[in-house]
N, C-alpha and C positions, 0 to 999 in steps of 0.2 A: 699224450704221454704214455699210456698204456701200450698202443700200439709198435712205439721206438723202443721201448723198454723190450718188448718181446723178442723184437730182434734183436737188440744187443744181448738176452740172455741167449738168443738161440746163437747169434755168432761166437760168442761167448763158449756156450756147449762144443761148438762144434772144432772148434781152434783152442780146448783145452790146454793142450801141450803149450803154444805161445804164451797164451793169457798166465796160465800159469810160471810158467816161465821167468816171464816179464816183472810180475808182482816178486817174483825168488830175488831176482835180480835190484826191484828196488830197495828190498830187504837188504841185500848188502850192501849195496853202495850207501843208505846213509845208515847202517850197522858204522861202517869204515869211516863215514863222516863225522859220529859221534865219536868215534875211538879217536879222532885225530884232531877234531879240532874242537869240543869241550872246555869251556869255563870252569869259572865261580861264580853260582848262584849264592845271591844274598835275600838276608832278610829287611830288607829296607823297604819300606812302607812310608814315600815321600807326599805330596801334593801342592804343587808349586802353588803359591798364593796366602798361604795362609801367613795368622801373623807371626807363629813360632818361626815358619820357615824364612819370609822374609828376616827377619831379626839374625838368624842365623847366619843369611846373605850375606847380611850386610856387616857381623861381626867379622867372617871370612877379611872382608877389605878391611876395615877401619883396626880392629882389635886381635887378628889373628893369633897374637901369643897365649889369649884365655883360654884356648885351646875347645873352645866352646863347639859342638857338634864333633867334636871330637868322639871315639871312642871309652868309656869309661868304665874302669871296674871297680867295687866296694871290697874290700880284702878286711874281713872281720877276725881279727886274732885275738884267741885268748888262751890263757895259760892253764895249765895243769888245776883240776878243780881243786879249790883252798887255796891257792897261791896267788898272788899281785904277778903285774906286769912286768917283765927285766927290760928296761930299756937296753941292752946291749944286744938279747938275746930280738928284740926288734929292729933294733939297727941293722944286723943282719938280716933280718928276712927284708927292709926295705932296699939293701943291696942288693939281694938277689935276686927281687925282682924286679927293677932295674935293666939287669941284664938281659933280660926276656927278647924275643926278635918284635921291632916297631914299637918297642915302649918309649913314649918322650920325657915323663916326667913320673917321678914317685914320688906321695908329698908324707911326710916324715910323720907319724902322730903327734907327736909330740912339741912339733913346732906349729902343728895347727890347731893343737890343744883338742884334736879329737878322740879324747881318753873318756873313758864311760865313767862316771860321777863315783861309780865303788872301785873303781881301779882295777877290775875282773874283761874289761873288752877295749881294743886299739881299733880305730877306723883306718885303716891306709889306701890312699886314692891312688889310684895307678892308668895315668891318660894316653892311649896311645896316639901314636901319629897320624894315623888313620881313621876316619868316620869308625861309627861300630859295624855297617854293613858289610865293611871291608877287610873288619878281623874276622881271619880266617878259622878251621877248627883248630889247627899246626899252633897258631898262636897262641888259640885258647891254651892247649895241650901243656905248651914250653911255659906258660906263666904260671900254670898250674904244677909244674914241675921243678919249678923252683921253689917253691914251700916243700918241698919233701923231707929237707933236712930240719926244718922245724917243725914237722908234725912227727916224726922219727922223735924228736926229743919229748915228745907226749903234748904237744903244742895244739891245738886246736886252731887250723887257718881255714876259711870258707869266702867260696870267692861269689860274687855278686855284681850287680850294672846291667846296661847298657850292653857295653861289648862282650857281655857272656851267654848271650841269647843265641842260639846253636842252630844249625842247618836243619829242619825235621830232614827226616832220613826215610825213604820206605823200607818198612821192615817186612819180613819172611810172616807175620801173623795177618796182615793184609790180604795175602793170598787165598783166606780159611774164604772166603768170598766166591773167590773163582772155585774153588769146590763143594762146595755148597752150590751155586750153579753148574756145576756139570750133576750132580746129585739131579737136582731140579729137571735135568734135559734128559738125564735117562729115564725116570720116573716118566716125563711124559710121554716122549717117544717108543720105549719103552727095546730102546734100540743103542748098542752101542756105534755104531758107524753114525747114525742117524742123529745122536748126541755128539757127536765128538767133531761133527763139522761144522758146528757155529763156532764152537772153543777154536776150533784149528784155525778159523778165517780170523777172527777177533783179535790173537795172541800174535798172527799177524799185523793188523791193523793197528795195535794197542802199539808193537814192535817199530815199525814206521813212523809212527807220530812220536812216539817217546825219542827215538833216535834222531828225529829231526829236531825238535826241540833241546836236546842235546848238543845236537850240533850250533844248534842257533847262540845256545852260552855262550859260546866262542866270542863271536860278532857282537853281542848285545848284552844289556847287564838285565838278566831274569831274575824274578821273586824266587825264594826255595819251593814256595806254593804252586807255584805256575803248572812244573811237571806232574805234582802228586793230582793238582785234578784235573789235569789231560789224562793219567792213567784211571783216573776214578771213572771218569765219563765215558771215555775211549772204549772200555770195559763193557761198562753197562749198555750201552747201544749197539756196539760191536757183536754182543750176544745176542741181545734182543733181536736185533735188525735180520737175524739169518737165521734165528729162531722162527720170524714169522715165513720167510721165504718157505725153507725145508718143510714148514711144516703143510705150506699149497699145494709145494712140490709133490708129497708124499699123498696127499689128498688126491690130485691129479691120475698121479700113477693109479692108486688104489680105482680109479674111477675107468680105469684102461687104456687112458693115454702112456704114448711110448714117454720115454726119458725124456728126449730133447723135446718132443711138445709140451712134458709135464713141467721142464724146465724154465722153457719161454712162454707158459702163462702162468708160471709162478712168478717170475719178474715182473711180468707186464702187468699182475694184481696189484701181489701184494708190493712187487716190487715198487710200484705205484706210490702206495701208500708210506715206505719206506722211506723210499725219496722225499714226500712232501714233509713226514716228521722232522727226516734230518736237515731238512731246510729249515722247519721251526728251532732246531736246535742251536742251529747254525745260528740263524737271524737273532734269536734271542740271546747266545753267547756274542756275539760280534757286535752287540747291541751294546756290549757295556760300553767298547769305546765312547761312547756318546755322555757317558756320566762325567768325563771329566777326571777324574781317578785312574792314574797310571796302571797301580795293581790291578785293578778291577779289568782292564781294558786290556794289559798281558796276561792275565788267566784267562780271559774271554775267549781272547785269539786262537789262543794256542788251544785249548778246551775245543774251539769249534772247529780247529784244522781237524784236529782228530775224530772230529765226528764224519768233518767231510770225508776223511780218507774210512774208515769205516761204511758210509753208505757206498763211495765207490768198489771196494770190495763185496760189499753182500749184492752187488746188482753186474759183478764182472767174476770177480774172482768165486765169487759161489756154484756161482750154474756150471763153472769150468771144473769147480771138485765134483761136482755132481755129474758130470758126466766120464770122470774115472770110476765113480762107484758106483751109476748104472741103474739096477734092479737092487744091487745090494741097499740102498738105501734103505727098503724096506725090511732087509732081512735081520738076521743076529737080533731078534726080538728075546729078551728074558724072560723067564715065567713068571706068569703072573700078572704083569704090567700091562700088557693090554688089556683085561679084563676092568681093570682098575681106570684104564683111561676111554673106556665107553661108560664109565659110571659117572665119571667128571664132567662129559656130556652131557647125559639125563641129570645130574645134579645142576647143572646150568640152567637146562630149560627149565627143572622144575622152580628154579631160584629166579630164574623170568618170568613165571604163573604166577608166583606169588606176588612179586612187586606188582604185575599187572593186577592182583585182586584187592593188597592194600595199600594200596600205592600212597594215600594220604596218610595213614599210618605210618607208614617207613620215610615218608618226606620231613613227618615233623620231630622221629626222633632224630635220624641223620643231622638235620640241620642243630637242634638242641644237641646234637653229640659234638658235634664240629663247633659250636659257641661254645659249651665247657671247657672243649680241650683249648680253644684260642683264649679263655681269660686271664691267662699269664700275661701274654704279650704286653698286654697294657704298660707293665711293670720293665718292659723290656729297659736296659741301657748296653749301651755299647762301649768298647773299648780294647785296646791291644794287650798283648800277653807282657808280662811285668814276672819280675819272681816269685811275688805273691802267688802266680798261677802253674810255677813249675813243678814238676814232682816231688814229693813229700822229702824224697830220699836225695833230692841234688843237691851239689851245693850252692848251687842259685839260693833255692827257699830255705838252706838253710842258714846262709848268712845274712837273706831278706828277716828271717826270725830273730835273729841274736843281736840284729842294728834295732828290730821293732824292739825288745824286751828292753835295749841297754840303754838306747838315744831317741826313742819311740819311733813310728811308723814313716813319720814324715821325713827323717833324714834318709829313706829310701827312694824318693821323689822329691827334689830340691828343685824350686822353681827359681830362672835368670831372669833378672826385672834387667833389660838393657836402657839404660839413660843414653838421649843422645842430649849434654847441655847447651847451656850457653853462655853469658857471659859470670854468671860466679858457680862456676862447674861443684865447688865444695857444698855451697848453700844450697844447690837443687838437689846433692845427692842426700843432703840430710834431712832437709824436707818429705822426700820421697820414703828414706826410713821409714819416719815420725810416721807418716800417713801409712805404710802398707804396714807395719810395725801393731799399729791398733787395731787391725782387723782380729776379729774373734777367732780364727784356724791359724793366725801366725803363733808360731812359736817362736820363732828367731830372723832377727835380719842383718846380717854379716854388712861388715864397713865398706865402703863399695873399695872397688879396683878399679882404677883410671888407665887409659892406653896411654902410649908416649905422648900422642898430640895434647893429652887432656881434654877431647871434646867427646869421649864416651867412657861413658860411666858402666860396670855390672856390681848388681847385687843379689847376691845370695838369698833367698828367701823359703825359710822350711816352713815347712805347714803340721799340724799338728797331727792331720790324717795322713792315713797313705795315700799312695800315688793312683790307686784307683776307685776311690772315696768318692761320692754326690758330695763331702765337704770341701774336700781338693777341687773339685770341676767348679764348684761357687766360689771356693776363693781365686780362682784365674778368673774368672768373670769379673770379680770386686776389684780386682785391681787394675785390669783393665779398665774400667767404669772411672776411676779414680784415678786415671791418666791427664783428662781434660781440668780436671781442678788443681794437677799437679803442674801442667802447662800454662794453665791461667796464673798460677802466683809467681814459676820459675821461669818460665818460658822452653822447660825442660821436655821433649819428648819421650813417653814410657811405651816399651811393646815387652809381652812376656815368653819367654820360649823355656830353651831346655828339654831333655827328651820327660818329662811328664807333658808338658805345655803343649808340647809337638802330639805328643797319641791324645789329649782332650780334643784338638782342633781336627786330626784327621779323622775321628768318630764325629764331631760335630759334621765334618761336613760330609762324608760316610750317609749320617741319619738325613740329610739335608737334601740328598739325591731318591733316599728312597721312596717317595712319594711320586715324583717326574719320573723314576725308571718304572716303579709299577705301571703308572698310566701309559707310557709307552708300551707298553708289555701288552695290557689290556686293551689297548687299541689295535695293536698290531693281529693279538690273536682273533679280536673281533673279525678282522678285514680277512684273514688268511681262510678261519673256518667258514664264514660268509662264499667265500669262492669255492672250498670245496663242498659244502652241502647246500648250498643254494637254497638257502635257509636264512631268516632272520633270528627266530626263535632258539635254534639248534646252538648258532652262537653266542645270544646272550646267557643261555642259562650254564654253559660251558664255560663262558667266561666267569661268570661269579662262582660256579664251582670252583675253579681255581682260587679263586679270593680266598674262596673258605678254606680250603685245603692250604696255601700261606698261611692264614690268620692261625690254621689250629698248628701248625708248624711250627711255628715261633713261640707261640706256646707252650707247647710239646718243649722249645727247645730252651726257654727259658726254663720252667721246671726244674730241668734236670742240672743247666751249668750254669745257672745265676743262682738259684732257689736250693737244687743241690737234694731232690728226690732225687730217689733210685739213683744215686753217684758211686756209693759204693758197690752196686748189683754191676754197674757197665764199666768201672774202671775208670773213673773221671776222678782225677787225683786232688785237681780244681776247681773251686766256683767263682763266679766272679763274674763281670760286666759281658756280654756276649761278644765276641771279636766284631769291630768294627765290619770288616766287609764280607761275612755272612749274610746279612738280611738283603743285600742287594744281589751279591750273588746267588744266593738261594733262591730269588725270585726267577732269574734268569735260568737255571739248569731245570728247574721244577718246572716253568712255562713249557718249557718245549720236552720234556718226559712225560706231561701230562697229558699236552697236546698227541702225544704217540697213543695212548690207548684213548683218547676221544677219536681219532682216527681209523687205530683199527677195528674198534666196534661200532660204530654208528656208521660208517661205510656201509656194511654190513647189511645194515637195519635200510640204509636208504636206498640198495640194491630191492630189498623184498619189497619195498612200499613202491618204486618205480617198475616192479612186475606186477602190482595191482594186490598185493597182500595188505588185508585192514590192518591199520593202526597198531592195536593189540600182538596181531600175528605176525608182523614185520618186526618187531622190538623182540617178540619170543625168541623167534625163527635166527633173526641176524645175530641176538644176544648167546644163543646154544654153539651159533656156528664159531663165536670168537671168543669166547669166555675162556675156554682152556688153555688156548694159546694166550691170552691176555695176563691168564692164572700164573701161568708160568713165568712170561714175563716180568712180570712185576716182582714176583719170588727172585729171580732171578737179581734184579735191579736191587731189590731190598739185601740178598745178601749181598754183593759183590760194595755196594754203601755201607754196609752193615760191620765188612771185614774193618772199616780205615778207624772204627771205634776202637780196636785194639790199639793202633798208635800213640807211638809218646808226645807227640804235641798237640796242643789243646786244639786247638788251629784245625787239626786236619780231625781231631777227634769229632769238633762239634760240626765240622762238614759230612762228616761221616753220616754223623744220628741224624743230621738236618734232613739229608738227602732220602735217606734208608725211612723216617718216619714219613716226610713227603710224597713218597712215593705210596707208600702203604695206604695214606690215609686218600689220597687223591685217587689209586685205582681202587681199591676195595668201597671206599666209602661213597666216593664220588663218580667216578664213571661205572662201577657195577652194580651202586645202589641207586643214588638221585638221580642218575642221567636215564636210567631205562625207567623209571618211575614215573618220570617227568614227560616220558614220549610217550607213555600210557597214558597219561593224566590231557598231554594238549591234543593226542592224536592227529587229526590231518594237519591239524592248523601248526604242527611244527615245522612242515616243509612249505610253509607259504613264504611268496616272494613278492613283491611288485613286479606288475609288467617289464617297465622302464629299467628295473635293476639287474632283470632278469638279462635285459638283451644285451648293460652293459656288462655284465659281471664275466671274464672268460671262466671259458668252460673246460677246464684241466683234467676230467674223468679218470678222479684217481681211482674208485670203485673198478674203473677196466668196464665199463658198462658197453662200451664200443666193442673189444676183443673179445667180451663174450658174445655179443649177439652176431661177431661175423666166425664164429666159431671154433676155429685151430686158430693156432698163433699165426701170426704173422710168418710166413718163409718169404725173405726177400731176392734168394735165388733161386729157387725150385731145386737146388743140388741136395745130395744125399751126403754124408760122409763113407768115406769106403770102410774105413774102422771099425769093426767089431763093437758095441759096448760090451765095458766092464761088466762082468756077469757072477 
């Protein structure tokens, strides 16, 4: 691998103009294909099978007019404070909105008697024609724009549901990331040129993959999630990935090799090791397919296109900027900054003396650090974003509040018990009442509604909790349960949906995957580090690092957005049940980020222990040589995750912290403290192998242990360029 890689940075080097060219040129054309053929991404978060969704199927045929899976809003009005309700001054606002574009029905308060007990708040239900995925923001906008004239009159209207759940949006505070990393790369470098070429390749690669995923809306229906963590991830390896390169590069140079040879064994190293991370990113994003889980498996894809198109840039499109900038790579050094970056050095090694002196010491706090932070978890529950979890200031939660104060919490989450009967369709639907009617969370069970045939029953059923209550998630369970004894007397079939019913079942089976996607995970990482450190040792204790970096992760991130520590320090305007598909995909982007610094450092280590360096001096020696660049990376990673906490949706907030604290806790804790502590602690016996395994295991040399020992790079034409270098 080392070997090819050298020559493609050296052809690469040498045919700059092209390459780069080339890359300019993909840039536009799918710049132009996003511009032209661009969707509407939604927020729909489906999973064929389950029993809400089935039920919903099958209302679609039998009962279509319920309007059931439809799109829904709660429109809470009330009157000037001290004043009663004007039925006329309602009747208008239920005209007008009405009028709204794809609204099918408006149901009158009054004729549904959903008036609040003191006569101070009207519920008015407003169903559009379309799923809620498929209300647009336009929609939202024009429904919202017809209350004008009755909040003009001093009217209090606040809209809530279903269909008022918004596109998250990437906002301009996101960005504080990517500057915060360039911050990061000059400090190390200590170099503005020298800095400013991982950002240049990255803002490329982040541009290409964003723009094709944009393009793809067109064709295909995307999560609004999809894009935001292709640019989350695209970012952080994008950087990191040419962070490691430039900085071999610039090592090379320093050491007296010309450009193009510093060039083509910085690829063929580090580029090495770039490569196999982004394969781990790759394989562990592209892994989600296999859970099952649509979203899971469109964020994946597209998450790991962009990492692909990132590692191909830092191993084509890099060495091509590097050889317009020459020598200058080294130069435009600031004051100060190199001084500061040989101190970073000696603080390495001397932070690899230590662990090698107490190494049992630093093993037992680490591990007791990483079990405190993980004893949240336990506590973890999952579930989707609700009004309950919108900003204080929208008017989602604030019409989520004035329906909880007037009609209590549960007419925010109405669960549909679907009846399919049979022969005395009245006598099963009243049985079924009587029976879900007595459970201890019902408050109310609404008279059913018969379709034309009369062979399917709905009813109504509020719960006295909200919609995202452990009381709600047990009373869909009880009723369910309470199906077969309803069947046994009526011969009546019960299945329960509705959008509460729909987000209990997609978390249930969300939480139901993450045990099979871990051990996937951890198998997969076992077999990949196995191959490249020829090592048995190296990668189990690598893989339960990981474990532990997960466990305190979840943690960490229950804490903050279940538990609702430090919410007001980070801007978490909500707390509530963790988003259903965070813990599996946090398993998946953290597998293969971690996997990046267990690579670039312990390569390192395995280089000096295969020149015949002891135990001790190989973990020092490799640990000094990759610490700063690891430093930085990780910094780098932590901000650019760290930016997406500014964000208004909760969604992309707790991806943010998820990501930004996993990284933190996984390189500083676990590849800079347990992993060198531990190669102190086994010494030779971490690089033992079986015979047998050894000769089947290939031999991939991502370390470049070949390129170094035949010495210059690879030239695979003995030609020169006639070109001058950039000087």
């Amino acid at each position: 691998m080392a070997t090819f890689l050298a020559r493609l940075g050296r052809a690469s080097f040498r045919r700059r103009g092209l390459v780069t060219s080339l890359w300019v040129l993909l840039l536009v054309v799918f710049g132009v294909g996003a511009f032209t053929m661009s969707g509407q991404t939604s927020n729909s978060v489906t999973i064929p099978g389950t029993e809400a969704q089935q039920a919903i199927d099958r209302l679609e045929e039998k009962f279509p007019e319920a309007g059931v899976g439809k799109g829904t809003v709660n429109v809470a009005v009330a009157p000037p404070e001290g004043e009663q309700l004007d039925p006329t001054v309602v009747a208008g606002l239920v005209e007008d909105l009405g009028t709204a574009p794809n609204v099918a029905t408006v149901v009158d308060p009054f004729e549904a008697k959903s008036i609040a007990p003191d006569g101070s708040l009207a519920l008015v239900q407003v169903v559009y024609a379309l799923p809620s995925p498929e209300v647009t923001d336009a929609d939202r906008d024009a429904l919202q724009a017809t209350a004008q004239a009755t909040r003009d009159a001093g009217w209090t209207v606040e809209f809530g549901g279903d269909a008022m759940q918004g596109i998250p949006v990437t906002q301009a505070t996101e960005g504080v990331g990517v500057v915060v990393a360039a911050i990061v790369l000059v400090v190390t470098f200590g170099s503005l040129i020298a800095a400013g070429l991982p950002l240049l390749t990255a803002l490329i690669g982040v541009g290409i993959g964003m723009a094709g995923i944009t393009a793809l809306s067109g064709v295909v229906d995307l999560n609004a999630n999809t894009p935001v963590l292709a640019l989350m991830i695209g970012l952080a390896v994008g950087i990191d990935y040419a962070l490691f390169i430039v900085s071999r590069h610039r090592s090379e140079l320093e050491n007296g090799a010309s450009p193009e040879d510093a060039a083509a064994t910085a690829v063929g190293t580090a580029g090495s090791a770039v490569v196999f991370a982004g394969l781990t990113v790759i394989i562990a994003l592209a892994g989600l397919t296999v859970v099952g889980i649509p979203i899971l498996g469109q964020m994946g894809l597209a998450a790991s296109a962009t990492v692909a198109v990132a590692v191909l840039i830092a191993i084509t499109l890099l060495p091509a900027v590097l050889g317009f900038a020459g020598v200058k790579v080294l130069g435009g050094k600031l004051p100060g900054l190199r001084r500061r970056a040989t101190a970073t050095s000696t603080a390495g090694e001397r932070w690899a003396s230590f662990l090698a002196r107490r190494r049992i010491v630093v093993l037992v706090a680490a591990v007791a650090g990483l079990a405190v932070l993980a004893v949240p978890a336990a506590d973890m529950r999952m579930g989707l974003p609700t009004d309950a979890t919108a900003a204080p200031d929208s008017t989602q939660r604030k019409a989520y509040e004035l329906i909880s104060e007037k009609f209590g919490p549960g007419l925010n989450g109405p669960l549909v018990v679907v009846l399919d009967v049979g022969d005395d369709p009245q006598g099963a639907a009243t049985t079924a009442m009587q029976r879900i009617g007595a459970l201890d969370d019902v408050a109310m069970v609404t008279p059913p509604q018969f379709n034309r045939a009369g062979d399917t029953a709905l009813l109504t059923v509020i719960p006295k909790s909200g919609p995202q209550t452990q009381e709600t998630e047990d009373l869909v369970t009880e009723i369910r349960e309470l199906g077969g004894a309803i069947k046994a007397d009526t011969g009546a079939t019960t299945s329960v949906t509705g959008a509460t019913a729909m987000n209990i079942d997609i978390s249930a089976t969300m939480a139901d995957a993450l045990l099979p996607y871990l051990s996937l995970v951890v198998g997969l990482a076992f077999i990949l580090l196995m191959i490249v450190f020829r090592s048995i040792l190296v990668p189990l204790k690598a893989t339960l690092g990981f474990l532990g970096s997960v466990a305190a992760t979840f943690g960490a991130v229950v804490a903050v957005f279940q538990w609702g520590w430090l919410a007001d320090l980070l801007g978490v305007d909500a707390i509530g049940p963790i988003m259903s598909v965070l813990p599996v995909l946090l398993i998946g982007v953290l597998f293969g980020l971690a996997m990046d610094y267990q690579v670039f450092l312990v390569t390192r280590m395995r280089e000096e222990h295969v020149h015949g360096s002891t135990p001790d001096r190989a973990m020092i020696t490799g640990f000094s040589h990759g610490s700063r660049v690891v430093v930085a990376a990780a910094l780098i990673m932590i901000s650019v995750f760290a930016g997406f906490v500014l964000a208004e949706a909760v969604l992309i907030q707790s991806i943010g912290f998820a990501l930004a604290v996993g990284v933190a806790v996984d390189a500083f804790v676990v590849r800079m403290t347990l992993v060198p502590a531990l190669m102190s602690l086994l010494g030779r016996s971490a690089w033992w192998l079986p015979r047998w395994l050894d000769r089947i295991l290939p031999n991939v040399d991502v370390e470049g242990e070949k390129l170094t020992r035949g010495g210059a790079s690879p030239d695979d034409s003995g030609e020169r360029e006639a070109e001058p270098l950039a000087r």
